[in-house]
PyMOL Python script that loads the backbone (N, CA, C, O; Angstrom):
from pymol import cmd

cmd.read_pdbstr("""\
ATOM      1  N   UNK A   1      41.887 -32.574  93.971  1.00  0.00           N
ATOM      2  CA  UNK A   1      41.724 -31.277  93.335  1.00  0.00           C
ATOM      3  C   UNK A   1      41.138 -31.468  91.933  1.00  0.00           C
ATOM      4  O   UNK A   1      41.828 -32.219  91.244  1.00  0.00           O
ATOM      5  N   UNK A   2      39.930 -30.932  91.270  1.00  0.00           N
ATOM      6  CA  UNK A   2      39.295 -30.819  90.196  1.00  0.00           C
ATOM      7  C   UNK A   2      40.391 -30.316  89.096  1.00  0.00           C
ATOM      8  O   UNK A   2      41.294 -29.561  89.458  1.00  0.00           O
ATOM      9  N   UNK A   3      40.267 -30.851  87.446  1.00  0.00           N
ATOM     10  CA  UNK A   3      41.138 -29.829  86.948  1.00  0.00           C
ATOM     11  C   UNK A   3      40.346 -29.309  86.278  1.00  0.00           C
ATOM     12  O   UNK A   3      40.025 -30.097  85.388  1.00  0.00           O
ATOM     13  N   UNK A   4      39.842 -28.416  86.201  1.00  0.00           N
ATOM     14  CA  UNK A   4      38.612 -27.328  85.356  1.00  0.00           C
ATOM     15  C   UNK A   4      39.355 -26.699  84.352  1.00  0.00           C
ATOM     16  O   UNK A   4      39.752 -25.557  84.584  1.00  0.00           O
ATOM     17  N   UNK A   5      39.693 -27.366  82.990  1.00  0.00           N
ATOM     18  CA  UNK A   5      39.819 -26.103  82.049  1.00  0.00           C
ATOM     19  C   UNK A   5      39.152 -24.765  82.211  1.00  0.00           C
ATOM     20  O   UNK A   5      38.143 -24.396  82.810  1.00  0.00           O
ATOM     21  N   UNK A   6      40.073 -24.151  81.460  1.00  0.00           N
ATOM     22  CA  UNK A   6      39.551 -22.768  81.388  1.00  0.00           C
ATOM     23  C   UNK A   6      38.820 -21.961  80.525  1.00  0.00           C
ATOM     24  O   UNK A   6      38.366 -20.830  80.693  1.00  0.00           O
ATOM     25  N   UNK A   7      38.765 -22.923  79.312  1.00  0.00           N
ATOM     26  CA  UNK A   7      37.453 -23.022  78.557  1.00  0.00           C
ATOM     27  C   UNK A   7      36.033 -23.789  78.846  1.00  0.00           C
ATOM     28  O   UNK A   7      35.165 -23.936  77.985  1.00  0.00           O
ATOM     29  N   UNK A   8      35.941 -24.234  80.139  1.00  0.00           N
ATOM     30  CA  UNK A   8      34.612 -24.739  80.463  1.00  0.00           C
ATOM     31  C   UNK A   8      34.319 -23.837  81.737  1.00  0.00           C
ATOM     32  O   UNK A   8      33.736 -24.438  82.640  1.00  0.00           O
ATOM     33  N   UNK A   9      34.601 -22.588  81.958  1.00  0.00           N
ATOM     34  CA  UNK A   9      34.447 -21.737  83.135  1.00  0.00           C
ATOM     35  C   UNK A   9      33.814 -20.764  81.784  1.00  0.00           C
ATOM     36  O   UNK A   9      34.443 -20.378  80.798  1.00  0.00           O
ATOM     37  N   UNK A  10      32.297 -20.521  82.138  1.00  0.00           N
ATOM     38  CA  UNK A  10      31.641 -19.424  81.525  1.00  0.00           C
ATOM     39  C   UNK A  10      32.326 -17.910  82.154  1.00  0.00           C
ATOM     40  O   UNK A  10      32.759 -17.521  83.239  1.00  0.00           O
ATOM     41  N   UNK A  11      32.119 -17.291  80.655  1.00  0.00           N
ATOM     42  CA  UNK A  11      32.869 -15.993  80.987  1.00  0.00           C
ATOM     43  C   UNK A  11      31.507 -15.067  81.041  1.00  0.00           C
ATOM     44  O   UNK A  11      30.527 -15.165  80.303  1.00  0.00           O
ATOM     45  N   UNK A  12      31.784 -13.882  82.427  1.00  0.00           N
ATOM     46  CA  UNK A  12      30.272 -13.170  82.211  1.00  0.00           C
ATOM     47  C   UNK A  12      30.538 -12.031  81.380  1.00  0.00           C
ATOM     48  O   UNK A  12      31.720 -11.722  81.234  1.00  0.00           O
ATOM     49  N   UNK A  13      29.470 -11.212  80.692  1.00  0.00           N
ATOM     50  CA  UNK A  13      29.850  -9.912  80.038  1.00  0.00           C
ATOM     51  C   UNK A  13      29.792  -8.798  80.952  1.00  0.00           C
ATOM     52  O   UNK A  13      28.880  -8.328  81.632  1.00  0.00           O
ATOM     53  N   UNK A  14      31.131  -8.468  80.773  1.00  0.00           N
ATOM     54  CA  UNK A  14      31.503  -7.202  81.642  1.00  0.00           C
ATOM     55  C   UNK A  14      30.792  -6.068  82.183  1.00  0.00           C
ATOM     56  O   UNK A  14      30.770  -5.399  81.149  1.00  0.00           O
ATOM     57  N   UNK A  15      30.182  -5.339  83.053  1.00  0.00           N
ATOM     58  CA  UNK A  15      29.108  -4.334  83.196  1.00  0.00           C
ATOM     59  C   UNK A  15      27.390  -4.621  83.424  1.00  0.00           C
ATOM     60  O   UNK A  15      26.448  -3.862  83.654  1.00  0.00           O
ATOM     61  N   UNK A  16      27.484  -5.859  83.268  1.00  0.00           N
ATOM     62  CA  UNK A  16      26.104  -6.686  83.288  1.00  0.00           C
ATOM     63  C   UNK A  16      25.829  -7.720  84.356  1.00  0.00           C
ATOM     64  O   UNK A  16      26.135  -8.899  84.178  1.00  0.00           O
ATOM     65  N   UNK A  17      25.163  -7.222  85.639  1.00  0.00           N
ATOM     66  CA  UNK A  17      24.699  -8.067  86.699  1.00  0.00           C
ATOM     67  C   UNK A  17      23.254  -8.925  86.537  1.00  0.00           C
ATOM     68  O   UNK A  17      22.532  -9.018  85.545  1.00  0.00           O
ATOM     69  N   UNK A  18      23.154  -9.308  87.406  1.00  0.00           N
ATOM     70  CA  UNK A  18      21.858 -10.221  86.797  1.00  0.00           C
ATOM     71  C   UNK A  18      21.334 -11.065  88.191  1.00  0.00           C
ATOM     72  O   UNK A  18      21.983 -11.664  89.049  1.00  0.00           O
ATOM     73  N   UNK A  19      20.323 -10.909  88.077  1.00  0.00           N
ATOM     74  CA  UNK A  19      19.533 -11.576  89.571  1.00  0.00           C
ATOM     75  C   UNK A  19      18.319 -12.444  89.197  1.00  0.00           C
ATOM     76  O   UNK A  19      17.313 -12.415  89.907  1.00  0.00           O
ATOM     77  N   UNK A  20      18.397 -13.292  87.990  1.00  0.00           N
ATOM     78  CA  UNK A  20      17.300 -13.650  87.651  1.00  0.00           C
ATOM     79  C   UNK A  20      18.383 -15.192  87.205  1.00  0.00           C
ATOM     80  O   UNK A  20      19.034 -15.496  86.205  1.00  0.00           O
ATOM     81  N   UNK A  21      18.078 -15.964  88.747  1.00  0.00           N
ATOM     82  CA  UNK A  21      18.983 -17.024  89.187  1.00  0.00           C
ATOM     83  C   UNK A  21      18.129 -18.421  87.909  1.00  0.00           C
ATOM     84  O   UNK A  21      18.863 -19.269  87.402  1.00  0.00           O
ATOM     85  N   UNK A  22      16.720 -18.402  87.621  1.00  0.00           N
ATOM     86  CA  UNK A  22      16.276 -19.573  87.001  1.00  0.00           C
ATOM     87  C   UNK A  22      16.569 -19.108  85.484  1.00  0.00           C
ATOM     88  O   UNK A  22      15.820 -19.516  84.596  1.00  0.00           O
ATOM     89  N   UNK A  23      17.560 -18.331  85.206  1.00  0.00           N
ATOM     90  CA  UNK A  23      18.192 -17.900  83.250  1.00  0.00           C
ATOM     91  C   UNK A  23      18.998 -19.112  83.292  1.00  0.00           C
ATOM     92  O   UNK A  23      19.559 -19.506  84.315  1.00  0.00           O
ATOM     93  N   UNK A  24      19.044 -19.689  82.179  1.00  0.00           N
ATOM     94  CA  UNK A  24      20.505 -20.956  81.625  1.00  0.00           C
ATOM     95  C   UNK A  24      21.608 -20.001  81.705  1.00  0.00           C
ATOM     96  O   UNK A  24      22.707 -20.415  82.077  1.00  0.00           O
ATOM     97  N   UNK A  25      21.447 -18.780  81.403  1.00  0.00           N
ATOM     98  CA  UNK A  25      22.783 -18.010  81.607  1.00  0.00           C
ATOM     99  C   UNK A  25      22.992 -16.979  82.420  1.00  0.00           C
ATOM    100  O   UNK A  25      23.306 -15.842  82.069  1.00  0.00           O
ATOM    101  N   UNK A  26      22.766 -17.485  83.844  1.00  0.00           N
ATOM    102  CA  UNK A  26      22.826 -16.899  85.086  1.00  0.00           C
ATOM    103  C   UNK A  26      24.243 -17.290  85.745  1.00  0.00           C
ATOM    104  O   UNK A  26      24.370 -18.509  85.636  1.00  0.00           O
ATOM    105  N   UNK A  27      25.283 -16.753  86.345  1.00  0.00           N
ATOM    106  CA  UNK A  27      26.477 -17.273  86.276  1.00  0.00           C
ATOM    107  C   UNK A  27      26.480 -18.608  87.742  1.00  0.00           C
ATOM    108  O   UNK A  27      27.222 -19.553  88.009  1.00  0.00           O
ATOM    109  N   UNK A  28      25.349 -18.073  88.332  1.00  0.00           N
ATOM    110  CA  UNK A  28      25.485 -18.746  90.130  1.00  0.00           C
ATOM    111  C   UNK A  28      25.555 -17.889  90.838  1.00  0.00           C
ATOM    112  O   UNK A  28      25.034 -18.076  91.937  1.00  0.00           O
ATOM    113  N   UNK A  29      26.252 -16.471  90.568  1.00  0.00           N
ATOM    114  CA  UNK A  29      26.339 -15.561  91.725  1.00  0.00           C
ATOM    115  C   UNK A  29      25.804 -14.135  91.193  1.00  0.00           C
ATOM    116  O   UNK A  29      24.794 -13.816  91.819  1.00  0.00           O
ATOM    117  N   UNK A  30      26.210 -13.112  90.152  1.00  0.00           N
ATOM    118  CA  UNK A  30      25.458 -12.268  89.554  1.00  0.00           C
ATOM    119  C   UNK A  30      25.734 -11.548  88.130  1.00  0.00           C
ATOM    120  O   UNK A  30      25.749 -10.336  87.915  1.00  0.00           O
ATOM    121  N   UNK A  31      25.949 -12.604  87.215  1.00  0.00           N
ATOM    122  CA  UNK A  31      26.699 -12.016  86.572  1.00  0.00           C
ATOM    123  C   UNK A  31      25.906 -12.919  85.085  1.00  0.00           C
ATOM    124  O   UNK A  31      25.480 -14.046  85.337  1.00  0.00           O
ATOM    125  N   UNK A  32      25.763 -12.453  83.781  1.00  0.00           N
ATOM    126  CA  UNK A  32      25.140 -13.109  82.541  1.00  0.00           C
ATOM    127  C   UNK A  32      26.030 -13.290  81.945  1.00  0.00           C
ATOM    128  O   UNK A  32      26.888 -12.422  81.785  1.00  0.00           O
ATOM    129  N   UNK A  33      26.113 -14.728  81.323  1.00  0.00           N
ATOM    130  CA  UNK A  33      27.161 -15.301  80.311  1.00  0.00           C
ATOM    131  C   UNK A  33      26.747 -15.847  79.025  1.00  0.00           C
ATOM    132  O   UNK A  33      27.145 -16.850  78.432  1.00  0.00           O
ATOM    133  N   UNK A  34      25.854 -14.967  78.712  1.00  0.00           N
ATOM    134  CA  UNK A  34      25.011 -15.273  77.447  1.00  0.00           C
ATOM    135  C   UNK A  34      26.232 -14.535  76.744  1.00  0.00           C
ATOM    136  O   UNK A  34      27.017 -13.768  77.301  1.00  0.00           O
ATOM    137  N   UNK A  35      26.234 -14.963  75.263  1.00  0.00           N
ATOM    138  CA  UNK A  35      27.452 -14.357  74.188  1.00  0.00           C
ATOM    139  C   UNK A  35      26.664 -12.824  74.022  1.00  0.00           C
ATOM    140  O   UNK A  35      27.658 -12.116  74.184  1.00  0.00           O
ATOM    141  N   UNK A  36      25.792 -12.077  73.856  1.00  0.00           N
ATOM    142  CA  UNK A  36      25.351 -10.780  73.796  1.00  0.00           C
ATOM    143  C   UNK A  36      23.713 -10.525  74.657  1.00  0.00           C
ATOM    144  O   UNK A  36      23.148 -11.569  74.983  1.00  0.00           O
ATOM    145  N   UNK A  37      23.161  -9.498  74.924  1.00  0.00           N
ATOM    146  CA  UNK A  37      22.110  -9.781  75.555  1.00  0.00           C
ATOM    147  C   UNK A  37      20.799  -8.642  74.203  1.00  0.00           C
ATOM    148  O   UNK A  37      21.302  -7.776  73.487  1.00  0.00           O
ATOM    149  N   UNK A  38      19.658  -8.858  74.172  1.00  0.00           N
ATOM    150  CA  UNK A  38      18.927  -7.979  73.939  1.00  0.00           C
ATOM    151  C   UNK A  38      17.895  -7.561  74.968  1.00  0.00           C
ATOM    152  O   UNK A  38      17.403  -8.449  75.664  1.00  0.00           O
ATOM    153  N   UNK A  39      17.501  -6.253  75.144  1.00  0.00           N
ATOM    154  CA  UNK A  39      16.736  -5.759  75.925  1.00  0.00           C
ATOM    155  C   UNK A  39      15.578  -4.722  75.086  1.00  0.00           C
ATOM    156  O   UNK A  39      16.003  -3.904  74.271  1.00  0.00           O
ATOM    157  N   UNK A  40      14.292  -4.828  75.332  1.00  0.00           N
ATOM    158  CA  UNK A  40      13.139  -4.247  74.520  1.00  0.00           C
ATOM    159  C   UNK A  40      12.196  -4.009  75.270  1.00  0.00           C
ATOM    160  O   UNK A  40      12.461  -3.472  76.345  1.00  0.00           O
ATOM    161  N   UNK A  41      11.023  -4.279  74.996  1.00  0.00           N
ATOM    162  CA  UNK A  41      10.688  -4.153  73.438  1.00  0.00           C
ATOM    163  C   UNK A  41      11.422  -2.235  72.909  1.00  0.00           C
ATOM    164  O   UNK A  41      11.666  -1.570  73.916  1.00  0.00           O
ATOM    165  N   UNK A  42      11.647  -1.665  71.875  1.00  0.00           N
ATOM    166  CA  UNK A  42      11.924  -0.947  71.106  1.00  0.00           C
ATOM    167  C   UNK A  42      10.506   0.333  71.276  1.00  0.00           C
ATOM    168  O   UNK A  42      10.589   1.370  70.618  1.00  0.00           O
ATOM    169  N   UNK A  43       9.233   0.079  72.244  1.00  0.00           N
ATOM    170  CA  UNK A  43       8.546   1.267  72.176  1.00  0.00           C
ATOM    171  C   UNK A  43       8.274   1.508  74.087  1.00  0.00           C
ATOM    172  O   UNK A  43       7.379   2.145  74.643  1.00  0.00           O
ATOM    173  N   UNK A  44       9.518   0.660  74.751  1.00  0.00           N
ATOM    174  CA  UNK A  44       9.048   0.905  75.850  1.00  0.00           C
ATOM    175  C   UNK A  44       9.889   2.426  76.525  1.00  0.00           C
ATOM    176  O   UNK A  44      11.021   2.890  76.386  1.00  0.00           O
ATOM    177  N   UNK A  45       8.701   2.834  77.265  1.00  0.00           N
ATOM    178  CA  UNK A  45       8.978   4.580  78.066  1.00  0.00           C
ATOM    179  C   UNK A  45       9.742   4.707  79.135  1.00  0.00           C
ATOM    180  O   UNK A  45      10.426   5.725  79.242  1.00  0.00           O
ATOM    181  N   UNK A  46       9.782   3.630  80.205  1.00  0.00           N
ATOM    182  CA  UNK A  46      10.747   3.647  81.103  1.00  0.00           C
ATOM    183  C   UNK A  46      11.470   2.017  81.505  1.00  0.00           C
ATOM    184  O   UNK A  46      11.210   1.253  80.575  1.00  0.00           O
ATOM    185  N   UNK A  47      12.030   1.531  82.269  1.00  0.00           N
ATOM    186  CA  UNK A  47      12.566   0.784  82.931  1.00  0.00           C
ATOM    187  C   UNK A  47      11.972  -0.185  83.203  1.00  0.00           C
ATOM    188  O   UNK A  47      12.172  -1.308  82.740  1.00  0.00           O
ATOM    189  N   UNK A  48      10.843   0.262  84.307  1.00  0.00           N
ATOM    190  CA  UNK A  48       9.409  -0.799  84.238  1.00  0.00           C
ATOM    191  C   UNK A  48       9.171  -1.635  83.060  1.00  0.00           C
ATOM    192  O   UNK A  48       8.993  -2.835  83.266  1.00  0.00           O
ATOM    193  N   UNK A  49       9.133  -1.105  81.614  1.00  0.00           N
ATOM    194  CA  UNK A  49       8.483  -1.511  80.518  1.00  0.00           C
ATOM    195  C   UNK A  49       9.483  -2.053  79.729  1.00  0.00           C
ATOM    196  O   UNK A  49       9.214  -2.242  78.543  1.00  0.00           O
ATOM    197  N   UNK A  50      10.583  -2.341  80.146  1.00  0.00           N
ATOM    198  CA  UNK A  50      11.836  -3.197  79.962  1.00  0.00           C
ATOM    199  C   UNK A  50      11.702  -4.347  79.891  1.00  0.00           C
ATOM    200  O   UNK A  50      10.780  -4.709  80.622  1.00  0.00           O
ATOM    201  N   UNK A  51      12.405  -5.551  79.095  1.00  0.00           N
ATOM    202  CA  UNK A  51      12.252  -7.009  79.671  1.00  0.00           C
ATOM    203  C   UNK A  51      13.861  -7.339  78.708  1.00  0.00           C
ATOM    204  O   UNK A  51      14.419  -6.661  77.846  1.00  0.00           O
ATOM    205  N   UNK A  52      14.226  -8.685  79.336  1.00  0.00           N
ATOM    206  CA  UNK A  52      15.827  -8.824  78.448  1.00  0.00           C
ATOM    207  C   UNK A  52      15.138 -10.015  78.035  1.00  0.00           C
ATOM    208  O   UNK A  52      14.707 -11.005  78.627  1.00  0.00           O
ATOM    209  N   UNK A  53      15.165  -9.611  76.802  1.00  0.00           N
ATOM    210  CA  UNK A  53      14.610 -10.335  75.468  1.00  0.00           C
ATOM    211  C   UNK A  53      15.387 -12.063  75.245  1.00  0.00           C
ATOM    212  O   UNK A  53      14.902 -13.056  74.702  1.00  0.00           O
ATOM    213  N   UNK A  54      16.880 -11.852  75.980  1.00  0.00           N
ATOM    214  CA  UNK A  54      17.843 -13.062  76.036  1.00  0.00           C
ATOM    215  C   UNK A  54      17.510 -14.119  77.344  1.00  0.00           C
ATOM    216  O   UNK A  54      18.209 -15.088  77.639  1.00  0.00           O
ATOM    217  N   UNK A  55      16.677 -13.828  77.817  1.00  0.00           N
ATOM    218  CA  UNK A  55      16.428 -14.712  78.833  1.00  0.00           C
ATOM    219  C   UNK A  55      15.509 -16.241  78.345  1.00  0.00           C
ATOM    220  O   UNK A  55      14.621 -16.489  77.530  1.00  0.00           O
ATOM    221  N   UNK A  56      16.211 -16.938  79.239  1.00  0.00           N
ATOM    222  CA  UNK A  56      16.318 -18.351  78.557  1.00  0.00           C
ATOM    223  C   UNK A  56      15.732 -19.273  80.165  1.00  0.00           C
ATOM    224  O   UNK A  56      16.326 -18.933  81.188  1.00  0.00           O
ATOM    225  N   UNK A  57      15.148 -19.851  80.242  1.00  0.00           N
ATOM    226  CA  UNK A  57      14.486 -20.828  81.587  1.00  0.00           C
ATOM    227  C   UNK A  57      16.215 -21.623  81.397  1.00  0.00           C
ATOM    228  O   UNK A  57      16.898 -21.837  80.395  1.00  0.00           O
ATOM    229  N   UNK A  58      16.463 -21.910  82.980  1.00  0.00           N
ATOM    230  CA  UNK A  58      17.268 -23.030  83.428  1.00  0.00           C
ATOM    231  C   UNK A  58      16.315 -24.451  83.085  1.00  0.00           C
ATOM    232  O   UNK A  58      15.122 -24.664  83.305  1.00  0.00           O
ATOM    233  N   UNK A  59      17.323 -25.275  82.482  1.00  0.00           N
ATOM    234  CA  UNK A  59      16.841 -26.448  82.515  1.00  0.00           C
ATOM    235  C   UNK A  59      16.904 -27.096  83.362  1.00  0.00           C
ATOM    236  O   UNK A  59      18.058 -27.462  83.587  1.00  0.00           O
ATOM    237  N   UNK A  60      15.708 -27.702  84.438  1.00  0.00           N
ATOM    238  CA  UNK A  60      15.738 -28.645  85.445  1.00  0.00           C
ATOM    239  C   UNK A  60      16.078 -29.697  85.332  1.00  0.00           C
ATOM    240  O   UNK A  60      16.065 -30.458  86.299  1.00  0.00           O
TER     241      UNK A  60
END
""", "prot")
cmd.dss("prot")
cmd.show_as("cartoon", "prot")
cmd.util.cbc("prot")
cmd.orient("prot")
C-alpha cells in the first residue's frame, strides 16, 4: 500500500472543470489545480473569444 501524504495530492478549485488534459495543472480526470486561474483577453464578446490565460504545457 502507497503512503501518499495529503499534502502531495493536488487540490482542484472548486466549480472549475477542465478538459485540456496536456495543462501541468490538469488534475488526470477534470478538474484545475492551478492556485487561481485567469481568463481573457478583457475585450473579448463571447465565449468563442475566451482563452484561460493560466494554461501552462505539461512537461514531457
Amino acid at each position: 500500500m502507497n503512503d501518499i501524504s495529503f499534502n502531495q495530492i493536488p487540490k482542484h478549485i472548486h466549480g472549475i472543470s477542465c478538459s485540456v488534459t496536456n495543462c501541468a495543472y490538469h488534475d488526470g480526470v477534470h478538474y484545475c489545480t492551478a492556485n487561481g486561474i485567469l481568463v481573457g483577453p478583457s475585450t473579448a464578446k463571447n465565449a468563442a473569444q475566451t482563452v484561460c490565460a493560466t494554461f501552462k504545457p505539461k512537461q514531457m
